[in-house]
N, C-alpha and C positions, 0 to 999 in steps of 0.2 A: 187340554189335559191338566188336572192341577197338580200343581206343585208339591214336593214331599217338603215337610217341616225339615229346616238344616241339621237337629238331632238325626230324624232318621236316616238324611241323604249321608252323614257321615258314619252312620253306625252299618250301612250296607258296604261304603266306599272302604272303614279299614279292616274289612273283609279279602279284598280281593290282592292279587299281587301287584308288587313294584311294577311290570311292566307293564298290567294292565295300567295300573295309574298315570305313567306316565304318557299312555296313547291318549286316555280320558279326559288329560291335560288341554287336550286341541277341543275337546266338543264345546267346551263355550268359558267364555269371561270368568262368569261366578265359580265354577266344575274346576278351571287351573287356579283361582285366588285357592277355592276351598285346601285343594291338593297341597299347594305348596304353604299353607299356614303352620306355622310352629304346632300350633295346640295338635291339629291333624294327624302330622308326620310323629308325634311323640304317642298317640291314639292308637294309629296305625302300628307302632312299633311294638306298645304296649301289649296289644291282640296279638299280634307272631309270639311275643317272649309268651305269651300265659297261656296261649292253645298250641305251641310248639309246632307253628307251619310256617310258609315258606322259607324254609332254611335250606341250607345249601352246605355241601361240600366244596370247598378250593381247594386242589392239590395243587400244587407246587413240583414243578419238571423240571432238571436241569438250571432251576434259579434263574431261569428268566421265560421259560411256557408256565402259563396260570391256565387251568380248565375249573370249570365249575360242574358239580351232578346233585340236579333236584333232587330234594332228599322224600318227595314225597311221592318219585316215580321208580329210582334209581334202574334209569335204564339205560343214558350214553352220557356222553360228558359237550362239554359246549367250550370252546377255544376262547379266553377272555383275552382281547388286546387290551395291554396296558397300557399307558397312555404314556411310558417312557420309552417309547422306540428300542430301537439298535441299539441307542449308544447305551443303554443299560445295558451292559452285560451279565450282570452278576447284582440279582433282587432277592433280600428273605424276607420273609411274612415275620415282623418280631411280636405282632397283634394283632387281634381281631373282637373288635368292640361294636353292638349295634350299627353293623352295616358298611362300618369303617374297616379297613386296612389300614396297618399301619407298616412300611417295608424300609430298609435300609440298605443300600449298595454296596460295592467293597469299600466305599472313599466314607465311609461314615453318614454320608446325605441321607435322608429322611424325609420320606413322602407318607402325605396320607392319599387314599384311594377309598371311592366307594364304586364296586363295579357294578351296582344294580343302576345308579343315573350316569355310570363312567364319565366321572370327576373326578379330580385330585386337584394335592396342593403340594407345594412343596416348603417343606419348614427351614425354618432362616437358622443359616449355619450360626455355629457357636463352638468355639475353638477352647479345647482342653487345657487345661491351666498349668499344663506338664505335658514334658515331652517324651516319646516312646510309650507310651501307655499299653500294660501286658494283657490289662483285662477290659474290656466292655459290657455292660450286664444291662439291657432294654427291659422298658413292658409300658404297657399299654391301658388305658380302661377308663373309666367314666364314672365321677362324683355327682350321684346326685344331687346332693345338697348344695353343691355350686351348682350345679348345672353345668357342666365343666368337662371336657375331655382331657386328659393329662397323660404327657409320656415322659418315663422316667429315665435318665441316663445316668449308670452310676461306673465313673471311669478306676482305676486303679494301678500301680505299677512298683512294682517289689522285685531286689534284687535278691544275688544269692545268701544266706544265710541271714536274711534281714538288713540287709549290710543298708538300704532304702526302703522306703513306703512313701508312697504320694496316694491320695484319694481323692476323691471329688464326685459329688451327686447332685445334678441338677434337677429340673423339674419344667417341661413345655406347656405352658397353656393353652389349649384351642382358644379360649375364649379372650386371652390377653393376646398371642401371637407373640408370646417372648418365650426364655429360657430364664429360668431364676436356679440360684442354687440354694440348698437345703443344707441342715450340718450332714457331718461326714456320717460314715457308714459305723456301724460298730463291731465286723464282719469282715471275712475276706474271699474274693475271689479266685479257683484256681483254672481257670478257664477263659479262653482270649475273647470267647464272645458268646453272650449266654440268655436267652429270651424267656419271661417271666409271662405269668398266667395270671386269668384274674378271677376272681371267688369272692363273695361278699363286697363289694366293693375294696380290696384291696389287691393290691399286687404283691406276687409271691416268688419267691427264686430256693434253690439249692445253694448254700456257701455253707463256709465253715467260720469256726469259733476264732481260731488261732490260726496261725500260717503252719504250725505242725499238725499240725489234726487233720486225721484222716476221715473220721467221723461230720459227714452230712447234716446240717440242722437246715429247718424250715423257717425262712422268716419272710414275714409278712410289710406290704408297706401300706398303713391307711390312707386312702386318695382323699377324706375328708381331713383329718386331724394331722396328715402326710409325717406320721410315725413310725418308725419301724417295731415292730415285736418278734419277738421267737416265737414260733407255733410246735407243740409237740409231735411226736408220730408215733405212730402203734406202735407198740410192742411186738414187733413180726420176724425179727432176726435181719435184717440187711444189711449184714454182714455176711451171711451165706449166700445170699441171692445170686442168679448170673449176672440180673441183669434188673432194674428198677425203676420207676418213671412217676412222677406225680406232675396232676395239672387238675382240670375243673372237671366238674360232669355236672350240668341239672343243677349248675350252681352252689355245688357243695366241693370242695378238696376230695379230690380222688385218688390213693396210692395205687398202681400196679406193680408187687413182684411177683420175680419169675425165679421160681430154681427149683433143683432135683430133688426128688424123694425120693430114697432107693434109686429102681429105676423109673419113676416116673418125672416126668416133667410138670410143675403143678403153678399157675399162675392165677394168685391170689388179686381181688382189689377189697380195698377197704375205703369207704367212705364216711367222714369226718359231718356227722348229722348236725351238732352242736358247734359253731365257729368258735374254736381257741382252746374247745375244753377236751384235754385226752380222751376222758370216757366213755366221750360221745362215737370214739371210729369204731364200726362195726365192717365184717366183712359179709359184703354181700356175694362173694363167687369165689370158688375156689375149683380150680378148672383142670382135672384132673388130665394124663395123657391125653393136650391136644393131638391130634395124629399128624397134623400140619408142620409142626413144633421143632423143627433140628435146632441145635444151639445156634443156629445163625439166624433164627429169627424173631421176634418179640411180637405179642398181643397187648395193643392198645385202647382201652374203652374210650369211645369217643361222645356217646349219647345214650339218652333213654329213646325206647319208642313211644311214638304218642299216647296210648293206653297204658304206658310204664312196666311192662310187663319182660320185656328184652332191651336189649344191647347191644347198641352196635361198636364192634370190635375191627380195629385197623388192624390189619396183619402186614404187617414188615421187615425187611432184612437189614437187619447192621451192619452188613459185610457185602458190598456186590458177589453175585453166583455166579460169574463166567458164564454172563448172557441167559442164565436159569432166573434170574430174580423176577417174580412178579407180585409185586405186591398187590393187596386186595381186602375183602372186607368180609364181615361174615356178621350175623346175628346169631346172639345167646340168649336161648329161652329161660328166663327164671327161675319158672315154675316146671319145666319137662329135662331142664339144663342139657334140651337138643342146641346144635350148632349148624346154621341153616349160609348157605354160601348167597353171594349176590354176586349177583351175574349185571357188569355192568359194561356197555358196549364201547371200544374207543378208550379205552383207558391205558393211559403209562404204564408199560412195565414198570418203573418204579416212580416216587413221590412221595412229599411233605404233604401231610391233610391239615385243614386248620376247619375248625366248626363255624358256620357263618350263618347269619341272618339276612335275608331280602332287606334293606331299608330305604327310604326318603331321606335320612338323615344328612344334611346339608355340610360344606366347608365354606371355612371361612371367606367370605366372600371379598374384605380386605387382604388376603393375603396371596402371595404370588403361585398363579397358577399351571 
């Protein structure tokens, strides 16, 4: 039988899924070199981000059960062991980058995870430059232009009335395997521990101006030029909201609020088309009495559908419901703005969801495992 040209054999291979690849890996010599080549697994990764397949939901149970649900069946969830045993007790997700997890313990430790080849690593401690620290603020995400994974840590710790401030914001390499620090912050945190999203190649958090401001700004950090900036927000009143939330969707800045109108309940998202420039958020939904909706629960967009046309919406409770809580997922049609349930088997009464991709994408292979 002859041979396919190495364009086509690799243009059929980053077609298919992570697991298949890694079964594929054993059919012969040339089949596992192909698989595990840099240019490949960047290939492969490239085709899921641009045709939005095999990606996956992680929910997150009790901070140390991880399940995974195909997002291209949603039909049960699959048990991920993670590769910290028992003695983890207490894991969050503070990111999730091309394939990568990145999670933190109560003791500050910091692992990355990929659970599609279940690898990890564990990143080499580095001890705060002050003691008692009030605020911790992570995030995660990946420079193209290095070619570079980088996690950011920006510590903080402020007394009453100003009486102290210490700050401090480092910056982890994948590619170097150190901790470097960056100048200080120009911002402050009011929050012990608080995990950033990522959009345009930067990372993004909630802080404020002043230490008396009660007023939210958006600021962004560039992974290339590793700057920080303020980013505006719509014009939408968040000051009345119950309740608020911004993170990524499709690669753009996403807001969700939620609050009353009369008596309805109305949960707006706005999406930020143009990066940095106000004029650009437009709102795409405004979501009038969900019926789902008590004050105790929030609607979160998590994704486009592949054809772009719907939404998939996390439904959540902020407040445990004396054994009532079930969180859950629904899709919102566009264009009919019907709201259709997903019925998915094996699932947590409740959970953290974080949006993830199948990847190849490799760890450091110098560093400890």
């Amino acid at each position: 039988m002859a041979r396919l040209p190495h364009e086509m054999t690799s243009d059929i291979l980053c077609r298919l899924s992570v697991k298949d690849l890694l079964r594929f890996r054993s059919v012969s010599k040339p089949w596992c070199s192909s698989i595990d080549d840099p240019y490949f697994i960047k290939l492969h990764l490239s085709h899921s981000l641009k045709t939005n397949t095999n990606h996956s939901l992680i929910l997150s149970h009790w901070e140390d059960q991880f399940f995974s649900v195909n997002c291209a069946l949603f039909e049960t969830t699959q048990r991920l062991n993670h590769p910290f045993g028992e003695q983890r007790k207490t894991l969050q997700i503070l990111g999730s980058c091309n394939g990568l997890l990145a999670l933190v313990d109560d003791k500050d430790r910091i692992f990355l995870w990929n659970p599609s080849t279940r690898k990890s690593q564990v990143l080499p401690f580095n001890e705060i430059g002050f003691s008692s620290p009030s605020s911790t603020y992570y995030g995660f995400g990946y420079d193209p232009i290095s070619d570079d994974y980088k996690l950011v840590r920006m510590v903080q710790s402020h007394g009453n009335n100003d009486e102290y401030f210490h700050s401090e914001a480092k910056v982890y390499s994948f590619r170097s395997n150190c901790w470097r620090r960056i100048k200080d912050v120009c911002f402050y945190h009011k929050f012990s521990r608080e995990f950033g999203f990522l959009a345009n190649n930067a990372l993004h958090w909630m802080v404020f101006k002043t230490p008396q401001s009660r007023k939210k700004e958006l600021v962004g950090f560039d992974l290339g030029s590793e700057e920080f900036r303020f980013l505006e927000l719509p014009d939408c009143c968040l000051d009345k909201v119950l309740w608020f939330h911004i993170k990524a969707i499709g690669g753009d800045i996403c807001l969700t609020s939620t609050y009353r109108e009369t008596d309805n309940v109305v949960v707006d998202v706005w999406i930020m088309k143009e990066y940095g420039v106000k004029q650009s958020w437009f709102k795409l939904i405004s979501w009038k009495e969900p019926h789902f909706m008590p004050c105790s629960t929030v609607a979160l967009p998590l994704a486009f559908s592949k054809d772009g046309y719907e939404v998939l919406f996390f439904i959540g409770y902020k407040w445990f419901n004396w054994g009532r809580r079930v969180d859950s997922f629904v899709w919102y049609d566009l264009r009919s703005q019907v709201v259709e349930n997903v019925v998915i088997r094996d699932i947590p009464t409740s959970f953290e969801v974080n949006w993830y991709v199948d990847s190849l994408v490799p760890l450091n292979s110098n560093a400890q495992q």
